[in-house]
N, C-alpha and C positions, 0 to 999 in steps of 0.2 A: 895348645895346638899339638897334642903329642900326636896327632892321626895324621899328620903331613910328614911325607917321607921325602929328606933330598933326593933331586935326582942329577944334579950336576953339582962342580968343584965349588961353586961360588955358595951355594947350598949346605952342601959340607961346611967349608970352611965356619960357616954363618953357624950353625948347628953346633960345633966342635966352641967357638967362640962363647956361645950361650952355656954349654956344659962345662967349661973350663972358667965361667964368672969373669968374660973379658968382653964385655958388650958396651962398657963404657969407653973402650980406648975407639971403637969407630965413630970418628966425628962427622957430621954433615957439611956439604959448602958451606963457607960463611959468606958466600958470593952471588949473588944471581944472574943464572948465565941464560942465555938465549936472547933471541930478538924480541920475545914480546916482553922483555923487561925494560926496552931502550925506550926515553921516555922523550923526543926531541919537538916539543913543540914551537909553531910559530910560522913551519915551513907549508903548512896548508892554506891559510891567507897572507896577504900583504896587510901593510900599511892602514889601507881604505878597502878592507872586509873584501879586495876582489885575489884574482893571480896573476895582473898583466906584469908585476913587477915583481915576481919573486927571484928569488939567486941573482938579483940584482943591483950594485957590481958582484960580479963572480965570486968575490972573496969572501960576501956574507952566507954563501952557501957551504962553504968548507968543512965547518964544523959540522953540518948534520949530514954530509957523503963522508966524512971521515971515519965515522964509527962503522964498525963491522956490518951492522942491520941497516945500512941506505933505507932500504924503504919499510914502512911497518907493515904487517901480516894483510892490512885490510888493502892495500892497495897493489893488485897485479905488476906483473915486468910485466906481460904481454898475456891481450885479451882480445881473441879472433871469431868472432861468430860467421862469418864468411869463408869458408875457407879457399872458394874456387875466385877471389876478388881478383886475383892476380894474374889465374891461368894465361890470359893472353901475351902475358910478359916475361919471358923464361926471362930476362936480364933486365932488372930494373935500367940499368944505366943506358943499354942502349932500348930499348920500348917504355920506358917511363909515360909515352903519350899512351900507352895501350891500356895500363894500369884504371881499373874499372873503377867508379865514385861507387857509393855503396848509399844510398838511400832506405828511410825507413818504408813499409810499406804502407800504404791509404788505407784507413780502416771504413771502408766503403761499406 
């Protein structure tokens, strides 16, 4: 790869490392970090293959909100294909009756 030329510090350093025969002292994580390494099954059904009873009592949900990654990559915090559902309601608290039901449409 002699046709690749650094063009930043981290580059250099890297370059300067390989010419001076010091490539073995950069070690890799020995750790694996991020959320899609978090492996926490069990929280996607209950019991009886449904979800009316999951995180229930409270305490058996602790451990899988405890770790950094709550929820894993495949499942949204928040998912709005509507986005005018609420218009009628600047305050939920006080117009909450205004607050539009959102149906699918009829495929007629």
């Amino acid at each position: 790869m002699k046709h690749l030329k650094p063009v930043n510090n981290k580059a250099h350093t890297l370059t300067k490392a390989v010419a001076d025969d010091q490539v073995e002292e950069v070690v890799a994580m020995q750790s694996i970090a991020g959320c899609t390494a978090t492996t926490d099954p069990g929280w996607e059904i209950d019991a009886f293959g449904g979800v009316t009873s999951l995180c229930q009592p409270m305490e058996s949900d602790l451990y899988g909100c405890a770790d950094p990654c709550w929820w894993p990559a495949q499942v949204p915090d928040t998912m709005n294909t509507y986005p005018d559902w609420n218009e009628n309601a600047a305050s939920t608290l006080d117009n909450w009756r205004n607050l539009g039901t959102v149906f699918p449409a009829d495929k007629d």
